[in-house]
C-alpha positions in Angstrom: 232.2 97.7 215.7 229.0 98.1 213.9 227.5 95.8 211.4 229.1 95.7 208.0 226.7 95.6 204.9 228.3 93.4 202.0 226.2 94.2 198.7 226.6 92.5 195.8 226.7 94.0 192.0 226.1 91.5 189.6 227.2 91.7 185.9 224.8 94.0 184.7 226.6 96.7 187.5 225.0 99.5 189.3 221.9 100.1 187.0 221.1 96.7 187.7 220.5 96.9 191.1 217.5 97.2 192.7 216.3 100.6 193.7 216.6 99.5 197.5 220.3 98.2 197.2 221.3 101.2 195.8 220.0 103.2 198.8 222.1 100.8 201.3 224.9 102.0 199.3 224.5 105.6 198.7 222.9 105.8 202.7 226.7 104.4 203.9 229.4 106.7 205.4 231.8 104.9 204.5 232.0 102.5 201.2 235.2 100.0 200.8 235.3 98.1 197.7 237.2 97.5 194.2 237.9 100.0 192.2 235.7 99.0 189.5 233.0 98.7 191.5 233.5 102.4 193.4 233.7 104.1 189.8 230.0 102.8 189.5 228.4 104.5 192.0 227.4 107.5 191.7 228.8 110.4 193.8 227.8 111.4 197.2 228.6 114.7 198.9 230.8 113.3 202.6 230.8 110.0 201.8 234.0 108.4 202.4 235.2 105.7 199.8 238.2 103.6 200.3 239.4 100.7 198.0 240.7 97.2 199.3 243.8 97.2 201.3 246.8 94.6 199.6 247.1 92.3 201.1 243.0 92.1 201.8 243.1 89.7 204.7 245.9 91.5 206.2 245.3 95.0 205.9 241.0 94.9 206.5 241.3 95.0 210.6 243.0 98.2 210.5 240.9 99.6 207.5 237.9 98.5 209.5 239.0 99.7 212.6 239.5 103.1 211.8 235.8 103.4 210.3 234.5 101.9 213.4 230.9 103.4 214.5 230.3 104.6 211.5 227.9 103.1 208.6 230.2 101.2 206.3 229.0 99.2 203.2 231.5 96.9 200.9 230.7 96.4 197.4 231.5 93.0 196.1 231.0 90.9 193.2 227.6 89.3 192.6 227.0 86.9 195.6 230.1 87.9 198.1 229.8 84.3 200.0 231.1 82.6 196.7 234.9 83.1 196.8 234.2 86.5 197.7 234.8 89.0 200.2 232.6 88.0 202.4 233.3 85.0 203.2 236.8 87.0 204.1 234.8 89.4 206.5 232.9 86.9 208.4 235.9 85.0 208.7 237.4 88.2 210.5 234.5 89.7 212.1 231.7 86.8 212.8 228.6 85.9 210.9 227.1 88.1 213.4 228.2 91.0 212.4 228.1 90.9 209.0 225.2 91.3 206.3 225.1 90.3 203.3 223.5 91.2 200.3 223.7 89.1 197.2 223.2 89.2 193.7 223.2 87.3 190.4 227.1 85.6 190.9 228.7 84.6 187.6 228.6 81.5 188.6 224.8 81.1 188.2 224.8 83.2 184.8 227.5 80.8 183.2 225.8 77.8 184.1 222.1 79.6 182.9 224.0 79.8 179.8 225.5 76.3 179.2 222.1 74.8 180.5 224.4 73.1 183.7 222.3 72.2 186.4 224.3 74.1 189.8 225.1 70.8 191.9 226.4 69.0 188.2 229.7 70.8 188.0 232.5 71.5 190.7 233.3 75.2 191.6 237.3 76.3 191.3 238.4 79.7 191.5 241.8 80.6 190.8 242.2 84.1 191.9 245.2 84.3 194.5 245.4 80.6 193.4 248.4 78.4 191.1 246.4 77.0 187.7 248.2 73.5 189.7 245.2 73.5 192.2 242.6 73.0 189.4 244.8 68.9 188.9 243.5 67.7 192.0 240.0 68.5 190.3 239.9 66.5 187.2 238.3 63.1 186.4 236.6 61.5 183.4 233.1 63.4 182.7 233.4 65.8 185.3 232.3 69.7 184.8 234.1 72.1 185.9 233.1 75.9 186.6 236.4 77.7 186.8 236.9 81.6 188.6 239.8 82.9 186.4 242.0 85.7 187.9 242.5 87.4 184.7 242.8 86.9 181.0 245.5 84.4 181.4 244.0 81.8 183.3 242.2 80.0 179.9 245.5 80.1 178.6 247.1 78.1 181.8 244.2 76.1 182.4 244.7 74.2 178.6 248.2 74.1 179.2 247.7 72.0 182.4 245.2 70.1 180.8 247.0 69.0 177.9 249.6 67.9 180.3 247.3 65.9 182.5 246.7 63.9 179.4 243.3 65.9 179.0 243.9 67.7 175.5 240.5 66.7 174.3 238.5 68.6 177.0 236.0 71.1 175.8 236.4 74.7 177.0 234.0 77.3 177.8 234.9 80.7 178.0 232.6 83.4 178.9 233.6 87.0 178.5 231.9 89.8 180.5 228.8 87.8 181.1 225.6 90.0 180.9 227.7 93.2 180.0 226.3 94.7 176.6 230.0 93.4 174.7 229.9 90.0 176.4 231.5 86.8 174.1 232.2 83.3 174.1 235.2 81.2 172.8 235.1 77.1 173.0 237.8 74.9 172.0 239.1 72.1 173.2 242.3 72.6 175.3 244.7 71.3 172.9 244.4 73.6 170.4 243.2 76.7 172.3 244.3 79.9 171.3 241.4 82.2 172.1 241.3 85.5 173.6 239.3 86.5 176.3 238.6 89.2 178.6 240.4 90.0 181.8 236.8 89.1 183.6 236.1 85.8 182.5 234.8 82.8 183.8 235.8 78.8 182.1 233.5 75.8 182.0 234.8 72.5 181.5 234.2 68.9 180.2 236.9 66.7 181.1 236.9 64.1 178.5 235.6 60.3 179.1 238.7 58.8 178.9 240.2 60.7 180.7 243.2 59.2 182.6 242.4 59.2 186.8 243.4 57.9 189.9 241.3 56.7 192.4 240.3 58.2 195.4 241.5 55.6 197.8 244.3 55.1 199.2 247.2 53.3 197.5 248.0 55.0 194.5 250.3 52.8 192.1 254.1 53.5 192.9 254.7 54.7 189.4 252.4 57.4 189.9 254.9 59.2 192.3 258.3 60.5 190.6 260.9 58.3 192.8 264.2 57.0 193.3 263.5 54.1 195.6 262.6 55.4 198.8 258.8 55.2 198.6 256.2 53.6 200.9 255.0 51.0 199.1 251.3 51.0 197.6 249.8 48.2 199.9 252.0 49.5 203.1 250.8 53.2 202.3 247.4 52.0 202.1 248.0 50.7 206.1 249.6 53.5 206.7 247.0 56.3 205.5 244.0 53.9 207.2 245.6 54.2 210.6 246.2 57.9 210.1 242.6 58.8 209.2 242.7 62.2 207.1 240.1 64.0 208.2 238.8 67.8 206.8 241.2 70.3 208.0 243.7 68.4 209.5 247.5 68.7 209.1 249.8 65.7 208.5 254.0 65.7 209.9 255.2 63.3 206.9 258.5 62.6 208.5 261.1 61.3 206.4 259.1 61.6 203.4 261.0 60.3 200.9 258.9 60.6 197.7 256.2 62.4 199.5 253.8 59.6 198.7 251.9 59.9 202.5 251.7 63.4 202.4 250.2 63.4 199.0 247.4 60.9 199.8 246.5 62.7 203.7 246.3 65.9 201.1 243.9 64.2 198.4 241.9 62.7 201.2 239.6 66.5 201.7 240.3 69.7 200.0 240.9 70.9 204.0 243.4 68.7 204.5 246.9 70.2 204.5 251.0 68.9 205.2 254.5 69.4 206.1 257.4 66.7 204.2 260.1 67.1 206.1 263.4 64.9 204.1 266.9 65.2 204.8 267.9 65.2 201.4 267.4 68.5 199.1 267.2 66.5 195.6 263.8 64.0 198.0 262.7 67.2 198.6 262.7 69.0 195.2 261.1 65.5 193.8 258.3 65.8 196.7 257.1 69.4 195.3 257.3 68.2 191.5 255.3 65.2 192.8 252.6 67.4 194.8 252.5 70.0 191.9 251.8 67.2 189.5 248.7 66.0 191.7 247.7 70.0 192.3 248.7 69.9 195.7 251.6 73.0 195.7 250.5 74.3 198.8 252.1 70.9 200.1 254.9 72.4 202.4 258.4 70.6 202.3 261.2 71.5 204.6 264.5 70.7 204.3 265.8 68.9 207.6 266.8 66.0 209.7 264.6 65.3 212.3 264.4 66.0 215.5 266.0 69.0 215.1 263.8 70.0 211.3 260.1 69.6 213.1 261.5 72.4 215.8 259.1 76.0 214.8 256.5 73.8 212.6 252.9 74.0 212.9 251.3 71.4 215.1 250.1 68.6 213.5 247.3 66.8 214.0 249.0 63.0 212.8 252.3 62.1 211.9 253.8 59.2 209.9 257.5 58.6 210.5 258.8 56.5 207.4 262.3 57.0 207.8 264.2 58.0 210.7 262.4 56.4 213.2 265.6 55.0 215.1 267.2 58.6 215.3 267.6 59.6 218.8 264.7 62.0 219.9 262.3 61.7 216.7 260.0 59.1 218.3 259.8 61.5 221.5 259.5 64.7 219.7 256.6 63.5 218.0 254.7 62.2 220.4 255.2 65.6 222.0 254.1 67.2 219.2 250.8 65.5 219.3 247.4 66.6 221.4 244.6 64.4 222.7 243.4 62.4 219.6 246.4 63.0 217.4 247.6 60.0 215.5 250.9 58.5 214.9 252.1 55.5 212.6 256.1 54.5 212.1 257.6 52.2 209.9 261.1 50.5 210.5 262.2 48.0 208.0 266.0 47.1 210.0 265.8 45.1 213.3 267.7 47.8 214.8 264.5 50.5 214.4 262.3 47.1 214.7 263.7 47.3 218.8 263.0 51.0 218.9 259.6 50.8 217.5 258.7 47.5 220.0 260.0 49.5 223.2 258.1 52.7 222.0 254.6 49.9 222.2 255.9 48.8 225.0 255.5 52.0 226.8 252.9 54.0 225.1 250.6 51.3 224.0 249.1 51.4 220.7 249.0 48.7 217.9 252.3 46.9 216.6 251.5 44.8 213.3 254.1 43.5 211.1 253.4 43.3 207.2 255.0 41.3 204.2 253.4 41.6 201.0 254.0 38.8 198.5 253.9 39.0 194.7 253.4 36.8 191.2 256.9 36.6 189.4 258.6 33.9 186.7 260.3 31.1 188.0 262.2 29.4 185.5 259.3 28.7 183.3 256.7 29.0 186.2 255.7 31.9 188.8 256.1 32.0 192.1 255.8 34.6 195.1 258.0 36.6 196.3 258.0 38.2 199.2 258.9 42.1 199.5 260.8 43.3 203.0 258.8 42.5 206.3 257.0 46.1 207.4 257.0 46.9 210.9 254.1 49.2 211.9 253.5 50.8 215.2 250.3 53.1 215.4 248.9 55.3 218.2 246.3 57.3 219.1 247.2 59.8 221.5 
């Protein structure tokens, strides 16, 4: 297949375009883009023009294959290798055969116009995306540049705010930037009630107080919706160390109870994704509340009892066992599961699983620590410690 040229049309569309961009374009045989973007340029007698399949990712090998040989340009929107299309096609196709052309992105123009210097606020788009993934995303003082995916997005976007306990942020919202009828509405998300247009783009300042959890793992226990069954701050902690999230890995949370290990792994690196696999269908619906409520939906839980639940699942690169451990089969089918350099880390809390755990070290290796954590309480008119349920910990690297 031949080269395909990705050019970009900023805001101020086709007339904005330099002379020899708009040659690349009218010079193609074939030209694939958005609608909006096709109704720009101007006519030319053979040329073949073809909007983007649905689903995109899906459909563009078969589009692309039945053009092949022939001089195709897309048309994207101003630079194509920022949540655009062209990060799509080189994904599918290689960098090699695929040129781009950039323009002006909206980006750029909304942060010329608030006076943000590019590397002081974080990129989020939302097209294709739930308004949940922006959560993961907030913390006191932080900017925020958001892609909205249509007029609605401002609207979701204060919502989720307000819930985060962020009401006070100050919105942004830019209209058709650099198009002859473009606006501006700011508010502050509590009260917004603007309108925008369908091609907008959001700036944000979350507030200085804004509530935040730390980065680290070992976040509170009461951060986590829970009825009990939850690995303890300090043991999760242990737990997540011995793991070692790492960008683009994928976590087996195995018996996941609250979903607390899964969460973490997932707010170790945007990259990182997981599976919670729980028994019980009410853990599980608390596990995608919990993940939505840290903007993690894409969080996958399945329904199950292991061995038999992690059959058909995606290979994971680590696994934490937390309950279930002393099942028949779950130890074995994990270590199965795992490839050269995969991590796993179980926790048993009866002496029964204890045994299981100490025979598994026994014959894979790997590290066996027990852990008791002890904390302040009143006694009588004193304080004194007292000491949680003794841990037992058994980590391998494959």
């Amino acid at each position: 297949m031949n080269t395909v040229t990705v050019v970009g049309i900023g805001a101020d569309g086709w007339s904005g375009l330099p002379r020899s961009r708009q040659e690349i374009v009218l010079g193609a045989e074939v030209v694939v883009g958005g609608r909006r973007h096709l109704d720009m340029v101007p006519d030319v007698p053979r040329q073949v023009r073809r909007s983007w399949p649905s689903p995109l990712r899906e459909g563009l090998p078969a589009l692309l294959a039945q053009y092949d040989g022939r001089r195709l340009v897309a048309l994207a929107s101003g630079d194509p290798l920022l949540s655009g299309v062209g990060t799509t096609l080189i994904d599918l196709l290689g960098p090699e055969r695929v040129e781009i052309v950039p323009a002006v992105s909206s980006v750029s123009l909304a942060h010329a116009r608030m006076g943000w210097p590019y590397e002081s606020a974080t990129v989020v788009s939302l097209v294709d995306r739930p308004v949940e993934d922006l959560a993961r995303r907030l913390a006191p003082r932080r900017r925020l540049t958001v892609l909205s995916a249509d007029e609605s997005t401002p609207g979701a976007v204060a919502e989720l705010l307000t819930e985060q306990g962020m009401g006070t942020a100050e919105m942004t919202a830019w209209s058709n930037l650099a198009a002859p009828d473009e606006w501006v509405a700011r508010g502050r998300a509590e009260t917004w009630s603007a309108e925008v247009s369908r091609l907008n783009i959001l700036c944000i300042t979350c507030p200085a107080d804004a509530p935040s959890h730390g980065l680290v793992a070992g976040l509170p226990d009461d951060a986590f919706e829970h009825d009990g069954q939850l690995t303890k701050r300090d043991i999760r902690a242990s737990a997540l160390a011995r793991l070692a999230p790492r960008p683009g890995e994928r976590l087996w949370d195995v018996g996941a109870g609250a979903g607390s290990i899964a969460i973490e792994w997932m707010r170790a690196h945007r990259d990182c994704t997981a599976i919670a696999i729980e028994s019980s269908p009410e853990r599980a619906e608390r596990i995608s509340r919990n993940a939505s409520r840290f903007g993690l939906p894409t969080l996958e839980v399945v329904t199950g009892t292991a061995p038999e639940a992690l059959d058909g699942l995606a290979q994971p690169d680590a696994i934490f066992v937390g309950g279930g451990a002393g099942i028949a089969g779950v130890l074995d089918r994990c270590l199965e599961a795992l490839s050269e350099g995969g991590r796993l880390v179980a926790h048993a809390v009866t002496i029964d699983t204890e045994g299981v755990l100490v025979a598994a070290q026994r014959e894979h290796g790997g590290e066996l620590s027990r852990i008791t954590v002890e904390t302040v309480e009143p006694l009588g008119t004193m304080r004194g410690w007292r000491p949680s349920r003794a841990i037992t910990q058994w980590s391998l690297t494959r």
